[in-house]
C-alpha positions, 0 to 999 in steps of 0.5 A: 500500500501506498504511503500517499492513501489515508484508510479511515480507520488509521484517522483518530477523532481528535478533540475541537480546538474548543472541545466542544466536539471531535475531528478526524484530521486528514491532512495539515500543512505545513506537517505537524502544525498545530491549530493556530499556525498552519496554512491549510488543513483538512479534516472531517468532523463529528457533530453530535450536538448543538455546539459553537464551532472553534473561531480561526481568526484569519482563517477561511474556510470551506464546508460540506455535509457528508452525512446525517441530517445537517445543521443550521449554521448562525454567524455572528448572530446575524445570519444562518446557514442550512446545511442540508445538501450533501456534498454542497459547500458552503464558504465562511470566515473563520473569523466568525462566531458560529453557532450550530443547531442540529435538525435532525441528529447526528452528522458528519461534515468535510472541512478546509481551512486555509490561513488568509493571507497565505492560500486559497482553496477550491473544493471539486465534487466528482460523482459520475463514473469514469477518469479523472485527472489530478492537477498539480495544485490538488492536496487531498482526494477524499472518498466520501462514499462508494470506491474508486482507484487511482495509480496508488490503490484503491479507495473506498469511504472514509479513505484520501489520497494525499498530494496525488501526483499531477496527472495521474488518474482517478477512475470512478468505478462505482456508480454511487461514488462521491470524491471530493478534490481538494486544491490548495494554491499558496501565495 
């Protein structure tokens, strides 16, 4: 097995910065940076319970259910945010005071941070079966649901692919496959 593939099962969940809830980090750059000093991370995060998310000061980030039901998403106490549509992201500043109701029990959501100042981030939705081919800027390739192989191994939900070499291919060979391609350009 590659070094470059990430099984769920090797993520342990990990507390909030606030400790108000769990993550499973995936990937944060530059290695071993801790919560106020990175320049980009991805995890995936377990909302149990009405809980305000960790504040980033500096920090946007990028949002998706993955599964369960959703939440409503208060910022700042002036605006809300359903979050309600699997795969759908949602962009806010970390900066932000959030605050979150569930709607309906659990659920489990895909998140990119990035320090803004330094990087940008872009988050690509593949779901219909077939090729595709990575970009040199692509940092993670999660599976959120289904299989797929790529040049270094199989996927199947809950796995990513770090820095998949450029121009290397994915194929999609489930038909209820969903991968998220995650690209990070730093400045």
């Amino acid at each position: 097995m590659s070094a470059r593939i990430l099984r769920a099962a090797d993520t342990p969940a990990v507390p909030w910065k606030n400790g108000q809830g769990r993550t499973r980090p995936l990937a944060i750059y530059p290695p071993n940076a801790g919560m106020d000093d990175f320049l980009w991370r991805i995890s995936v995060a377990e909302v149990d319970s009405a809980a305000p998310f960790s504040r980033f000061p500096g920090v946007d980030r990028w949002i998706a259910l993955l599964h369960g039901p959703g939440f409503v998403m208060r910022l700042d106490r002036t605006r809300t945010h359903r979050l309600e549509r699997r795969f759908e992201t949602f962009a806010f500043s970390g900066d932000a005071m959030v605050e979150v109701e569930l709607i309906g029990g659990a659920t489990r959501d895909f998140n990119v941070m990035t320090r803004r100042s330094r990087a940008t981030a872009h988050i690509d939705i593949w779901h219909e079966p077939g090729d595709y081919l990575t970009r040199p800027e692509f940092a993670l390739l999660y599976c959120a649901e289904g299989s797929a192989v790529c040049t270094d191994g199989s996927l199947h939900a809950g796995d990513s692919w770090l820095r998949p070499p450029a121009n290397s291919i994915a194929t999609i060979i489930d038909t209820q496959a969903t991968l998220l391609a995650v690209s990070i350009s730093l400045f």
